[in-house]
VEXNU-108397 format. One line per field, with one value per residue (C-alpha): x, y, z; residue in one letter. Coordinates in steps of 0.5 Angstrom, whole numbers, plus 500, padded with zeros to 3 digits. Layout:
<sites>
c1 = c(X,...);
c2 = c(Y,...);
c3 = c(Z,...);
type = c(A,...);
</sites>
This chain:
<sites>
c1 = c(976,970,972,973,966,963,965,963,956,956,959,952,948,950,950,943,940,943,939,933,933,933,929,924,925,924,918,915,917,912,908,906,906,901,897,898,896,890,887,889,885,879,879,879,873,869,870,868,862,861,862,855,851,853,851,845,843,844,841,834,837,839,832,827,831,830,822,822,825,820,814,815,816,810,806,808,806,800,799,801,794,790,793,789,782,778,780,778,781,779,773,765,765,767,761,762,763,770,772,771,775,781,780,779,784,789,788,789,796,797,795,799,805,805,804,809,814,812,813,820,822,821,824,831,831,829,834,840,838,839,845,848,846,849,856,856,853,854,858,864,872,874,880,884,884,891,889,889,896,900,897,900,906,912,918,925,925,919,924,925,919,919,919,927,925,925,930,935,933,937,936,933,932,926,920,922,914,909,902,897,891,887,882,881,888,885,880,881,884,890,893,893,898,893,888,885,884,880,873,871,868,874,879,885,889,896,900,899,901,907,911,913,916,912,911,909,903,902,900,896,892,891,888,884,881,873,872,868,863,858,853,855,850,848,851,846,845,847,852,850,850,845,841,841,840,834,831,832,830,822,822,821,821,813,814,819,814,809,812,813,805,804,808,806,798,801,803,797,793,796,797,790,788,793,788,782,785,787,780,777,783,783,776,774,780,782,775,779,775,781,787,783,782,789,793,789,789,797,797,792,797,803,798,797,805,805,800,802,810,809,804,806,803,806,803,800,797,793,785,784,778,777,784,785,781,786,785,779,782,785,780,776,777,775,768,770,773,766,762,766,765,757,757,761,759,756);
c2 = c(812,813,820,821,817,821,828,827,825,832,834,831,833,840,840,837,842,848,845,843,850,854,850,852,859,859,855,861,866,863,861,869,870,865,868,875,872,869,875,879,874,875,882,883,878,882,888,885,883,890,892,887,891,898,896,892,899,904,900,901,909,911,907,911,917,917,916,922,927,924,925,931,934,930,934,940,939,937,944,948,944,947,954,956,954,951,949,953,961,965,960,958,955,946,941,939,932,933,937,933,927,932,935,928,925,930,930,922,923,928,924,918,922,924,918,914,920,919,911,912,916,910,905,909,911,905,901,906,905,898,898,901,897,891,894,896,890,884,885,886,886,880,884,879,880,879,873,870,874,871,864,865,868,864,867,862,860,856,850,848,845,841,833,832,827,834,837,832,829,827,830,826,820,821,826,830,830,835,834,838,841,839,834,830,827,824,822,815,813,812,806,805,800,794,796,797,803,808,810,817,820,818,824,823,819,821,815,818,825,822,825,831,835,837,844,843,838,844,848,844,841,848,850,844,845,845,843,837,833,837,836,840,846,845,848,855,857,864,867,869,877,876,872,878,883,878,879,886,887,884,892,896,892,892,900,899,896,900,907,903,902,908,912,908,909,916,917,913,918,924,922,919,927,930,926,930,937,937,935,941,945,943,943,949,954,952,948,943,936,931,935,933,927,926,928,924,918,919,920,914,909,912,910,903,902,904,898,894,895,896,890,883,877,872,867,868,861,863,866,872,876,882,880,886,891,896,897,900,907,909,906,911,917,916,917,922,925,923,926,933,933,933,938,943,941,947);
c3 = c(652,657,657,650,649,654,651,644,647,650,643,640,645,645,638,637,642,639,633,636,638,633,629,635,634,627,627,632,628,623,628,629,621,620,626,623,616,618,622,616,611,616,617,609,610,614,611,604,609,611,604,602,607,605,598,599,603,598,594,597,599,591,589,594,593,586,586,591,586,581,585,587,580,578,584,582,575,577,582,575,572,577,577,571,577,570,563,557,560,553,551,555,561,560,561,569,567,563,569,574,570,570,577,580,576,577,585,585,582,586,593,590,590,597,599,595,598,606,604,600,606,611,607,605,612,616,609,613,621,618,616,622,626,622,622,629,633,628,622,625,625,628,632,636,644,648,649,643,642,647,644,638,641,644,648,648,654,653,649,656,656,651,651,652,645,641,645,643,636,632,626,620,624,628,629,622,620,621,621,616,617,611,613,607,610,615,612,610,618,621,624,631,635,637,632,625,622,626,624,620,626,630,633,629,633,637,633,626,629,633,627,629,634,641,639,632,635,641,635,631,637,639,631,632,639,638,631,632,626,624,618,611,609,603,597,596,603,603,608,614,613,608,612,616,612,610,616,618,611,613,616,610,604,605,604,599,594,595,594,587,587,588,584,578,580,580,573,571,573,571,564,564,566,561,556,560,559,552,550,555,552,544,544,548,546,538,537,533,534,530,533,541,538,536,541,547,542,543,550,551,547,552,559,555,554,561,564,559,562,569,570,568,571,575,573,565,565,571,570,574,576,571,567,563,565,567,559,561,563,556,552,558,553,547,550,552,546,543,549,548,541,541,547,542,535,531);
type = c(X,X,X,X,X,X,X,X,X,X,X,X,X,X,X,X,X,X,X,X,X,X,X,X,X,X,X,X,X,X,X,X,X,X,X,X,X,X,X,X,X,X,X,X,X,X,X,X,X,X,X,X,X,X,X,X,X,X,X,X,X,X,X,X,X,X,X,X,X,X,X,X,X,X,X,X,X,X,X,X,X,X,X,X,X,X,X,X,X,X,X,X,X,X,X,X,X,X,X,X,X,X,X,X,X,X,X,X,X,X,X,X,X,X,X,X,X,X,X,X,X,X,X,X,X,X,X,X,X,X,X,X,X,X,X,X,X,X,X,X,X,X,X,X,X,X,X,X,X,X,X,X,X,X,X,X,X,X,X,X,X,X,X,X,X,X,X,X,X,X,X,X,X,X,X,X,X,X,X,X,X,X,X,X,X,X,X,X,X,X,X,X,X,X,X,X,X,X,X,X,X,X,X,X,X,X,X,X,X,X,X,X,X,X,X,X,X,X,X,X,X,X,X,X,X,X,X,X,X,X,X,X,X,X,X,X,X,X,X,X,X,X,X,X,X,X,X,X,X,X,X,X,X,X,X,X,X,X,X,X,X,X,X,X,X,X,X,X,X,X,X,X,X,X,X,X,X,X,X,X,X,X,X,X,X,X,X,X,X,X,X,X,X,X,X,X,X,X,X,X,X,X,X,X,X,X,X,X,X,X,X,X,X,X,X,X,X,X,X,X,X,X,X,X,X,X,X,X,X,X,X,X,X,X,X,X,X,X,X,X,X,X,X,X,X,X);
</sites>
């Protein structure tokens, strides 16, 4: 009887360690998937990251890119009005103060041009050294080192180092648990021999994790290293790879607003001297006084529009010192009209 007792014991056992142990091995088989998988959702994060500043810097790039083609076509517009050297070619010479305002005007848009061309090409190129140095030195895939591989790795021989517990449990009897991840699920307590249940700010106690194999609490312990209680962010604050696009951004979104200034000060300009070359050259040329009138009321309306669009006050309830008087340049030329026309009547 003893010896039969004896080897259904070993029977048992045998049984129970070849059980136990295959439950070991597939549950290190899933162990390295979930480490994979885990790696590979990071890197598909971090390459979303890197995405973001690819796209935050062609945006500054393709913007400036454009106002420097724009203005430089505007320059040689402006260097195709001063190839004629006056206005009026086949008629008398123009009064000095017509020509001053549509020489000084043209040299203002042709200046503002310029400028906006040197600081589009800071702010595109300094928008890209920006970028490279967030995707080089920040913004980086996280690759695991070997270090991290040979955690999530598990050769078989490492069974023999379980608790004897899990080497020989019984199946559906004891430690068939495993722990979760979430932490709502430890959020309410867990009870503890001796005591009540523990506070929120507590450690989840090894009682309430005692249900499941050594291996299983091995990993999880290994998943919760260096988590601690921390204080929520709140809902609206931005990733970190925006925060440091922000910061790097403070380098040269000065020169990114102010090549918009300038291209905008720039057409004004030129628009306000096409009013002052049709009026020298309709008046001069065809001596027709309604069409100057006409055409420069025309191109005036057009300046008009431009302001009107380009400039929007903050705050409209707000007074301002000299509120609207940048109207004063369109309505500029119809003293100008009147002007030339006395210098021309018959």
């Amino acid at each position: 009887m003893a010896a039969e007792g004896a080897a259904a014991a070993a029977a048992v056992a045998a049984g129970a360690f070849s059980y136990n142990r295959e439950n070991y091995l597939y549950d290190a088989e899933f162990r390295w998937e979930r480490f994979s998988s885990a790696r590979e959702y990071a890197n598909q994060q971090a390459e979303q990251y890197r995405a973001d500043i690819r796209t935050l810097a062609a945006l500054t790039v393709k913007k400036n890119t454009l106002w420097c083609v724009t203005a430089t076509l505007c320059m040689a517009l402006c260097v195709a009005l001063y190839c004629a050297g006056r206005l009026g070619l086949h008629g008398p010479s123009p009064p000095a103060w017509i020509m001053g305002l549509w020489l000084t005007n043209n040299a203002a848009a042709f200046a503002f041009m310029a400028l906006c061309i040197f600081l589009a090409l800071h702010a595109s190129f300094r928008a890209q050294a920006a970028s490279t140095q967030l995707l080089t030195r920040k913004t980086r895939v996280p690759v695991p080192t070997l270090r991290q591989l040979d955690e999530a790795r598990r050769f078989a021989s490492e069974f023999e180092q379980q608790d004897w517990g899990d080497i020989f449990r019984i199946p559906y009897v004891s430690n068939n648990g495993a722990p979760k991840t979430d932490d709502a699920v430890y959020e309410e307590g867990e009870p503890v021999a001796g005591e009540g249940k523990r506070a929120r700010s507590a450690p989840p106690s090894r009682a309430g994790r005692a249900k499941a194999s050594s291996w299983v609490r091995e990993e999880f312990e290994k998943d919760r290293a260096g988590t601690g209680e921390c204080a929520a962010l709140p809902a609206d604050t931005a990733p970190e790879h925006f925060q440091l696009w922000t910061a790097v951004q403070k380098e040269f979104y000065q020169h990114d607003i102010y090549a918009r200034v300038c291209i905008f000060y720039g057409f004004i300009h030129y628009v306000q001297s096409l009013c002052y070359y049709g009026l020298g050259h309709i008046n001069i040329e065809l001596r027709a006084f309604w069409v100057a009138y006409g055409c420069v009321f025309v191109i005036a309306v057009l300046m008009a529009l431009m302001l009107r669009f380009d400039i929007v006050p903050a705050n409209p309830e707000k007074k301002y010192y000299l509120n609207r008087c940048e109207y004063l340049g369109p309505v500029a030329v119809l003293p100008a009209a009147i002007g030339m026309s006395l210098d021309f009547q018959v």
